[in-house]
N, C-alpha and C positions, 0 to 999 in steps of 0.2 A: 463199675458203680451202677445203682440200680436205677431205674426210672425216676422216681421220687426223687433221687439225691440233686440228681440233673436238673431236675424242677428248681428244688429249693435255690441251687446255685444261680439260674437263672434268675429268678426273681430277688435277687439280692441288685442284679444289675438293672431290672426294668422295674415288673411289679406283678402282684398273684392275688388274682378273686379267690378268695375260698366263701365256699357254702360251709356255716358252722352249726351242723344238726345238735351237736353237741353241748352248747350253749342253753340257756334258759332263764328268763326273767320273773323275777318274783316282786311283786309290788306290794310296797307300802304304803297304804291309807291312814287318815285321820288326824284330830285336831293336835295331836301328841305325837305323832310320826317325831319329829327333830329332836326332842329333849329324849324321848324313846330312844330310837335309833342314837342317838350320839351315845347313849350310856352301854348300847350294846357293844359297836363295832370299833375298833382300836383306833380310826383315825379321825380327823375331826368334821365330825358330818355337820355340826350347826352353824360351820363358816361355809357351807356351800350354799352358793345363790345361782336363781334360773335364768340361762341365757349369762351368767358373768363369766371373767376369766376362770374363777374357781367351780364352776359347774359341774366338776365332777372327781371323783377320788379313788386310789386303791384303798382295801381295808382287808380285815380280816375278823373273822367270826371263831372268838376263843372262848377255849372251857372256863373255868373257876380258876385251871391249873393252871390257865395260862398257854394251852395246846390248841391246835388248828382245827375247828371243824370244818371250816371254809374259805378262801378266797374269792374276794370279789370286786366286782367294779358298781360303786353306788353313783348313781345318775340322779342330778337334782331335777325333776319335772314339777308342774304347775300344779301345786296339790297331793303331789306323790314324791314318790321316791321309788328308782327302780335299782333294784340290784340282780345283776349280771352274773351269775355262776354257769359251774359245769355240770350238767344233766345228774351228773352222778354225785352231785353232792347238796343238790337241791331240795332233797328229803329229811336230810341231818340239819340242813340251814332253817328250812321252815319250822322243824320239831325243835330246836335249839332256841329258837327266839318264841317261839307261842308258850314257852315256859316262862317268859317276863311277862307277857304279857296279863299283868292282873287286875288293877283301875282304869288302865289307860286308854283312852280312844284310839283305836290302834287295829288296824286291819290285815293280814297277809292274803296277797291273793297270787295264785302260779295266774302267768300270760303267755298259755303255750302258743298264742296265735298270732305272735311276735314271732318274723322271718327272722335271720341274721344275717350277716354278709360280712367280710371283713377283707381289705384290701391292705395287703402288705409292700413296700420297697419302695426304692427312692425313689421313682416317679409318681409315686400316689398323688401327690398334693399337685401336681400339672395335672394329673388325670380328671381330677374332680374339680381342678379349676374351668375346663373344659369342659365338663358335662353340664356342671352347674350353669340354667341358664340364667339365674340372677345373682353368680357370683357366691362364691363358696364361702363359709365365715372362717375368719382366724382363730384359732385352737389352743387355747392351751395345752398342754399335755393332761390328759383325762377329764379335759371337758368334751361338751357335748351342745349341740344346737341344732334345730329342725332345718331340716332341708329338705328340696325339691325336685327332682328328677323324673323329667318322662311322664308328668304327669302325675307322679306319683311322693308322697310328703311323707316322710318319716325322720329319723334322728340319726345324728352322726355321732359319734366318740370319737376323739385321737386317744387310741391305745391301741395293743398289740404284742403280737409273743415272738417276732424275729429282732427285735431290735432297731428295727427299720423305720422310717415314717410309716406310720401302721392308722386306718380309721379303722372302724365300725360302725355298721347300719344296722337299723330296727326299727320294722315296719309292720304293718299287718298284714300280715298271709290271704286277705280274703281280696276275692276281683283277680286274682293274676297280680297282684302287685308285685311278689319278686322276680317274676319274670321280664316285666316290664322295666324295673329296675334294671336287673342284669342286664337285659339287652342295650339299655341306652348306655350301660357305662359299657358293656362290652366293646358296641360302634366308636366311641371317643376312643376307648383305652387302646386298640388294635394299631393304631400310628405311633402310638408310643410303646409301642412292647406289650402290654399287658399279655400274660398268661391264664388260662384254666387254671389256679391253682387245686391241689387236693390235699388232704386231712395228712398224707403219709407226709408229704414235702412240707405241709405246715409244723408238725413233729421234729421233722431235720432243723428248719430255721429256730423252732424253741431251744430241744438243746444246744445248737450252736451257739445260740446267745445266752446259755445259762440260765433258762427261765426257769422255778419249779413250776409244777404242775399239780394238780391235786387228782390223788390218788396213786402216781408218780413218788412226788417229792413231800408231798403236804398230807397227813392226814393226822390224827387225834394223838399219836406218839411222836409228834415234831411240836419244836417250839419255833417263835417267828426268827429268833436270833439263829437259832443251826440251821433256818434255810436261808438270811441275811437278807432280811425281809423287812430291815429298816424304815422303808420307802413307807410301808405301808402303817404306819406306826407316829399316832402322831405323840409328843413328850411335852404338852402345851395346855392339851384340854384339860378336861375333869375325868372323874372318874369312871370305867367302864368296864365290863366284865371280862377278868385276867390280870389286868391294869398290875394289880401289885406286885404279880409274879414277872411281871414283861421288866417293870420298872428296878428291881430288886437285879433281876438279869444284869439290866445295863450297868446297874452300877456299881456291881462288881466287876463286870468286864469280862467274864469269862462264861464258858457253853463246855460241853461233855463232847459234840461233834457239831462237824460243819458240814456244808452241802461243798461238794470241790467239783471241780472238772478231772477227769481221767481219760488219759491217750495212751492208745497202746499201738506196737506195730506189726501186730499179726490179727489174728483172732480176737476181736472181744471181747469180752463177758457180758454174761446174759441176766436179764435185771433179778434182783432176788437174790444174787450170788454174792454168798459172804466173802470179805476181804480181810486178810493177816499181812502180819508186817513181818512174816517170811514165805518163803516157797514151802506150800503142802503145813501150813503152820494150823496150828488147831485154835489160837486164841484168837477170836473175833475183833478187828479194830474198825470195821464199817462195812457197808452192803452198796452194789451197785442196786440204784434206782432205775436209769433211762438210758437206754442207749441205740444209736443207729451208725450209719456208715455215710458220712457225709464225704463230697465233692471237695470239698473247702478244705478241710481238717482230718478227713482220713476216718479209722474207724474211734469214735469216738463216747462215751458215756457220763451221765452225773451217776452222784454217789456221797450217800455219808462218811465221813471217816473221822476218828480223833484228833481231837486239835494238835496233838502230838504227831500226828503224822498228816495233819492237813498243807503245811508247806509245800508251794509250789516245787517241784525240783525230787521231791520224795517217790518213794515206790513203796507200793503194796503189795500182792500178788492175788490172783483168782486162783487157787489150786496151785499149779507148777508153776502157773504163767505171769507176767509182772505189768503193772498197769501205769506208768505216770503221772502225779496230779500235776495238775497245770492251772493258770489261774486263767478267770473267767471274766468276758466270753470268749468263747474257742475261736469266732470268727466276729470282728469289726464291723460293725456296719458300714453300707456304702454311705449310706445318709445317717444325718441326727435328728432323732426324732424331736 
């Protein structure tokens, strides 16, 4: 197994700083932000309050069709609103929503000078109880609250993409502040395990836990139900852009394809690669998306495939070779988030 895997396994038992260059915050201004934003993003942003248990939420950013431009994590702040995407989909997220924008007091701005940091495994929450010298706040799952370290004051989220007790930090890049950060959580975390984590070994703990990912699992030809993306979907608010097509989904009950897990026991398949429901077969039933070679689970990948052959227990093949879906996540968490 490769160095990365080794990481990832590790930190499933202690816990892994990663630097997430790949991240990036876009804010939302003005007196219209809330009734804005809630009409844009699927889940319900005008029940989020600053500093409450509901401080913060998954959502997603869909066409008219009802299709993924983006995923993201909206963070309720004092006046704003921050939303948490991936580098690479931060371009389609801003051009996507400045097309609503038409009457409304309503701002985007990129904040590339927001560091990130993100601590994954079970011992995160001891980790940061101990850093924290006035005591760390309790979390809901996707909320968010200012915190203090070393000096240095930024924001926490509990989220994360291993399945793990997972936060997130955001801070401002000027002065040395992520360094300074780093260092005081690195001195605490070193008695309890803590790792270096890196971007490969954070990759291993995503697919292990079946997370999709955007540009992966998620982009303009995925709907939120074939990546089962429920979570992020609220069925309560009003209305908001896709809304009909998401709802119309549901209540029929049925999708063209699913996002599944597949285990194989030799060789892989490598992402992009079409999948047939026989060996060397030419009609297409789904493509592999993500795949790596994990410690935990062996060599393992996500993948679209027809609800017809989405059962656990079924085989597809890549070419010659035959892959098993299995249900998800490939690997348990040590902790609940």
């Amino acid at each position: 197994m490769t160095q990365a895997s080794k990481l990832a396994a590790a930190v499933r038992q202690t816990a892994g700083l990663f630097e997430l260059p790949q991240r990036q915050v876009i804010e939302v201004r003005g007196s219209d932000r809330v009734r804005w934003l809630n009409g844009m993003l699927s889940n319900d942003i005008a029940a989020l309050e600053v500093n409450g248990p509901n401080s913060g939420c998954y959502a997603l950013l869909l066409t008219r069709q009802g299709r993924i431009v983006a995923d993201l994590q909206v963070l309720a702040q004092p006046d704003v609103f921050w939303l948490d995407v991936e580098s690479a989909a931060a371009e389609a997220t801003i051009s996507s929503l400045e097309k609503f924008i038409v009457a409304d007091d309503v701002e985007l701005v990129r904040r590339p000078t927001i560091s990130r940091l993100g601590l994954e495994g079970p011992n995160s929450r001891r980790i940061l109880d101990s850093a924290a010298p006035r005591g760390f706040p309790d979390l809901a799952p996707n909320g968010c609250a200012e915190i203090e370290l070393a000096g240095v004051s930024g924001l926490v989220a509990a989220f994360g993409w291993s399945g793990e007790v997972s936060f997130q930090f955001f801070f401002e890049a000027a002065g040395g502040a992520p360094e300074a950060f780093r260092s005081a959580l690195s001195e605490c975390g070193s008695g309890l395990g803590m790792l270096a984590g890196s971007l490969q070994a954070l990759e291993i703990l995503r697919v292990e836990a079946g997370v999709p990912r955007f540009g992966s699992e998620l982009d303009e030809g995925v709907l939120p139900a074939e990546a089962r993306l429920e979570r992020a979907i609220s069925t309560t608010k009003g209305c908001y852009t896709g809304q009909e097509v998401v709802e119309r989904m549901r209540a029929r009950g049925r999708v063209g394809h699913l996002l599944v897990g597949l285990r194989t026991a030799g060789t892989p398949p490598e992402p992009g690669m079409r999948l047939t429901a026989a060996a060397g077969g030419s009609a297409s039933v789904g493509e592999v998306t993500s795949v790596c070679r994990s410690d935990l689970a062996g060599p393992i990948a996500l993948g679209f495939v027809r609800v017809a052959h989405a059962e656990p227990g079924n085989r597809v093949y890549f070419g010659a070779a035959s892959t098993e879906v299995v249900e998800l996540p490939f690997v348990a968490p040590s902790s609940v988030s």
